[in-house]
C-alpha positions as CSV (number, residue, x, y, z in Angstrom):
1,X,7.2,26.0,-11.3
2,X,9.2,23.6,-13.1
3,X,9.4,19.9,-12.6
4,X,13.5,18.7,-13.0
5,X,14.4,15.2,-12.3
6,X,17.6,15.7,-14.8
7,X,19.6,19.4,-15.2
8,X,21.4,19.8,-17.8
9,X,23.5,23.6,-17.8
10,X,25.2,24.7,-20.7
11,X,28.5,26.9,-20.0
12,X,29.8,29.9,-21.8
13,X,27.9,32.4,-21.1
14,X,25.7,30.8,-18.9
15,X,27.3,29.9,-15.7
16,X,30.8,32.1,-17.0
17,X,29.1,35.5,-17.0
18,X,25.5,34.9,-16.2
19,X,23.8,35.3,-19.1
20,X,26.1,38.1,-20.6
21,X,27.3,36.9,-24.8
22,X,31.4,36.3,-24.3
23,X,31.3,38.9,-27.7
24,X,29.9,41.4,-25.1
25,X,31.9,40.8,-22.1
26,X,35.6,41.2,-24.5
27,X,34.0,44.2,-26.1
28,X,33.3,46.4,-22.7
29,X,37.2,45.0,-22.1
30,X,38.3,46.7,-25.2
31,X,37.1,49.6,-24.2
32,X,38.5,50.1,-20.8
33,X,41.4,49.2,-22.9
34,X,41.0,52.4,-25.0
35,X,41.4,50.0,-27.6
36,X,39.9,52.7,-30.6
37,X,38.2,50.5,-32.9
38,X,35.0,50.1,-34.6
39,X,32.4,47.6,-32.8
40,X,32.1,45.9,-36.3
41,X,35.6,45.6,-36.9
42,X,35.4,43.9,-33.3
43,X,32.7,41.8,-34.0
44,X,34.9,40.5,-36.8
45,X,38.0,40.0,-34.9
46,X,36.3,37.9,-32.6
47,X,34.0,35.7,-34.9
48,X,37.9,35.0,-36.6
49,X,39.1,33.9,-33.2
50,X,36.0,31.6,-32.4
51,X,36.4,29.9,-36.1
52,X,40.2,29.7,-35.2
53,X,39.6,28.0,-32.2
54,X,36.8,25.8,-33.3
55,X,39.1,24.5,-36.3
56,X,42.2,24.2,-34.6
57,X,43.5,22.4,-32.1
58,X,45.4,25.2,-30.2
59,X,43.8,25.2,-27.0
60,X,45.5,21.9,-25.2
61,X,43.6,20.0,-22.2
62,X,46.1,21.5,-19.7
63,X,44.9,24.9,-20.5
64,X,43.3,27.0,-17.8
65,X,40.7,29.5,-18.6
66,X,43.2,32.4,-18.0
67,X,45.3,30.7,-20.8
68,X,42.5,30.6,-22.7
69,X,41.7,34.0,-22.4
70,X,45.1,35.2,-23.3
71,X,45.2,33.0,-26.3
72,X,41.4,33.9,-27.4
73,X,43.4,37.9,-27.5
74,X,46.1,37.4,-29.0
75,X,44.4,35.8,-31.8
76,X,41.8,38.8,-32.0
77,X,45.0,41.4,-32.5
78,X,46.4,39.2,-35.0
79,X,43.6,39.8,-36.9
80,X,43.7,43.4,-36.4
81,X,47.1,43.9,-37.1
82,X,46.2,41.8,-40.3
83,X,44.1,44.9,-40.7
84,X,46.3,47.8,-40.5
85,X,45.7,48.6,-37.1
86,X,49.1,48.6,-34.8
87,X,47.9,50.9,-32.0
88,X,47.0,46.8,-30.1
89,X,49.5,46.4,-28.3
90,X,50.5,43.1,-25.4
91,X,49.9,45.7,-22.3
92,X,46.6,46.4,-24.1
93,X,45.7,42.3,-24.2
94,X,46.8,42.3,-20.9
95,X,44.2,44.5,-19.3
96,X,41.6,42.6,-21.6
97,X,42.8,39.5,-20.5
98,X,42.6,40.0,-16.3
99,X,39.9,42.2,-17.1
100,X,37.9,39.1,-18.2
101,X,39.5,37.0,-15.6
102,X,38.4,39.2,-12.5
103,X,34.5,39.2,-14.4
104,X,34.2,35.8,-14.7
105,X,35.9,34.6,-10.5
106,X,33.1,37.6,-9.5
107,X,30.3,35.9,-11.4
108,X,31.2,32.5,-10.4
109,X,30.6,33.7,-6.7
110,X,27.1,33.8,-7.4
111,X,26.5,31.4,-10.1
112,X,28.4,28.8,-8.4
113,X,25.8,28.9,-5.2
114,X,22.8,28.3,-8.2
115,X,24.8,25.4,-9.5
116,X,25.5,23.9,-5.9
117,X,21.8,24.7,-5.4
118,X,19.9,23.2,-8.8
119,X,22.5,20.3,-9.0
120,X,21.4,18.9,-5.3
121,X,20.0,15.4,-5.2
122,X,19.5,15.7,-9.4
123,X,22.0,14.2,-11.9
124,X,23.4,17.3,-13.9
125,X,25.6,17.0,-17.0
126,X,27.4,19.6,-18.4
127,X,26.9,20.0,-22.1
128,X,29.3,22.8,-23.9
129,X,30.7,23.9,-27.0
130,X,34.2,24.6,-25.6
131,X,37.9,23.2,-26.6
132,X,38.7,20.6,-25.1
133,X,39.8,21.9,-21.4
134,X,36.5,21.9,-19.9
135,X,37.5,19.8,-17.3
136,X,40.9,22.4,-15.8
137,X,38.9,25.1,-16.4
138,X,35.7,23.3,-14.1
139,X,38.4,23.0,-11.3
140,X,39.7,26.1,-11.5
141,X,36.5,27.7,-10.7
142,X,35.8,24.8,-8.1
143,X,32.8,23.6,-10.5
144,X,33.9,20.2,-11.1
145,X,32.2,18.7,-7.8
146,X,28.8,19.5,-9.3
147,X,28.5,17.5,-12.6
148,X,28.2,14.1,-13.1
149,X,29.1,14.3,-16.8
150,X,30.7,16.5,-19.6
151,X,29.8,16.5,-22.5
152,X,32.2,18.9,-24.6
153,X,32.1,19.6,-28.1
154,X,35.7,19.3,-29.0
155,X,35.8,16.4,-27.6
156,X,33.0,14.0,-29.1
157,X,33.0,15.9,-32.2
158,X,29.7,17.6,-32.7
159,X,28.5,20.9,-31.8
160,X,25.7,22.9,-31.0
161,X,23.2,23.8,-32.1
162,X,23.4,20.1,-33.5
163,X,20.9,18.5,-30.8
164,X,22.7,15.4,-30.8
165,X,25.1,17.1,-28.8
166,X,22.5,17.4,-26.2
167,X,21.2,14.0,-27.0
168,X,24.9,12.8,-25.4
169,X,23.8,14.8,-22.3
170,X,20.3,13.0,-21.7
171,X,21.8,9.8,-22.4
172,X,24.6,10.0,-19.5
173,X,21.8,11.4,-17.2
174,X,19.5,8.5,-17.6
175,X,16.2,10.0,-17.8
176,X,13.5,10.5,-20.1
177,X,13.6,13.9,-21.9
178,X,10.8,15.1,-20.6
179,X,11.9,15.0,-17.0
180,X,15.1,17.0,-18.5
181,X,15.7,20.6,-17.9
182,X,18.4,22.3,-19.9
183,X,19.4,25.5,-19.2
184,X,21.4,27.5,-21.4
185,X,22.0,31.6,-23.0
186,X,21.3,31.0,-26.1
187,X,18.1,30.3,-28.9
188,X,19.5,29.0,-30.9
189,X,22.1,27.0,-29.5
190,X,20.7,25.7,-26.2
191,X,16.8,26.0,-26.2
192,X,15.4,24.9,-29.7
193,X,18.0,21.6,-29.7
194,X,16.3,20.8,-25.8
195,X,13.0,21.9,-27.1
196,X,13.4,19.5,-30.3
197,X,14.7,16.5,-28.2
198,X,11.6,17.0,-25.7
199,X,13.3,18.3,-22.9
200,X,12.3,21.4,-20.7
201,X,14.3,24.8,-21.5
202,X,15.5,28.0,-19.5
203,X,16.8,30.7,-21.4
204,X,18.9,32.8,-19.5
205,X,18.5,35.9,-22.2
206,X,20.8,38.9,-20.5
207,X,23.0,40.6,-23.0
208,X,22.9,39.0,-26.3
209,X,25.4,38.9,-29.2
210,X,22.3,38.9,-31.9
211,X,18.6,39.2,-31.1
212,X,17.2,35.5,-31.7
213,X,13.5,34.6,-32.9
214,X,11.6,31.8,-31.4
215,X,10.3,29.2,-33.4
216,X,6.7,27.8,-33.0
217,X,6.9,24.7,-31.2
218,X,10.4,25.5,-29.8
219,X,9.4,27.8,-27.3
220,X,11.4,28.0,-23.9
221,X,9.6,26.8,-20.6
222,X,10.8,29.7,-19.1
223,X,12.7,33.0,-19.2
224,X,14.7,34.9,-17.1
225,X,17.7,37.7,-16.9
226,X,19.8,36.0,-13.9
227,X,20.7,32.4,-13.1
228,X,19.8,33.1,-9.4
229,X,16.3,32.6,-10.5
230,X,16.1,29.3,-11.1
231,X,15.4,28.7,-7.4
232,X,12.6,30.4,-7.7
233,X,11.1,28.5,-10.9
234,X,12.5,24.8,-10.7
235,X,10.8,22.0,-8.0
């Protein structure tokens, strides 16, 4: 069992789709899409739209997650019309789109109950790289009653895997690192930054985008495939 005075949950891909990469989620969409494209030419549509994202500031604060989604799409076809391919088409985005949608309001049914669960009589901070709309896209999913703090990337201006993003996140919870749990999807992102900061890590490793080594010193507390396991694991 872990010992958590402090939680501290990253989001995308963590309490979005439990543990499932966002590349992986969008690709299984393109498919029921019959979108019929290569899974490299994929991958490279949606690493475009992530840098497009990250570097500018399309995604506004009033932005809901099914705007964001839409807008994430649209930017993926742009690039593949870029690359010859006109058979992507708006009906196509829009099964992508709700397809993504209806995966993520299923997930949250259960990973909501986890969060409600973990975040009980704890301070827990949300630390995230997103865009900027973290806090419409919290209350959309009825998320927002459970964190004390958000700590978003687009909005202070450093990202993960930088630790000082998680840094922000002990700060605001008012603990010392080591009472800290941080619980995120990703290596390299989530658990060595807690791990190098002192705090305690879950990796929630599912369905990754990349298989991720573990460096000595920076290894999680714990691992596990589903976020409903945390009860089971953290005092």
């Amino acid at each position: 069992m872990i010992s958590a005075k402090g939680i501290i949950f990253d989001y995308g891909g963590t309490i979005d789709t439990n543990g499932i990469h966002w590349g992986e989620v969008i690709w299984a969409q393109y498919q029921l899409a019959q979108v019929n494209i290569s899974k490299e030419l994929f991958r490279e549509a949606y690493v475009y739209g992530e840098r497009t994202l990250a570097k500018k500031p399309i995604i506004q604060p009033t932005h809901t997650f099914h705007d964001l989604l839409e807008i994430k799409i649209k930017i993926q076809f742009d690039y593949l019309h870029s690359q010859g391919l006109q058979s992507v088409n708006n009906k196509k985005a829009n099964i992508i789109t709700e397809g993504c949608y209806s995966q993520v309001l299923e997930t949250i049914k259960t990973t909501c109950n986890v969060v409600e669960e973990i975040s009980k009589n704890r301070p827990t901070v949300l630390v995230t790289n997103f865009y900027g709309n973290m806090p419409v896209v919290l209350k959309e999913f009825s998320l927002d009653k459970y964190f004390d703090t958000i700590v978003e990337s687009s909005v202070v201006g450093i990202r993960k895997p930088d630790p000082r993003l998680f840094a922000l996140g002990v700060k605001a919870i008012g603990l010392p690192a080591e009472d800290i749990v941080i619980i995120g999807d990703s290596y390299r992102k989530d658990i060595a930054p807690a791990r190098s900061l002192g705090c305690k890590a879950v990796w929630l490793k599912k369905i990754c985008w990349e298989e991720e080594s573990i460096e000595a010193g920076k290894e999680p507390t714990a691992i596990i495939n589903n976020l409903k396991q945390l009860s089971e694991i953290i005092l």
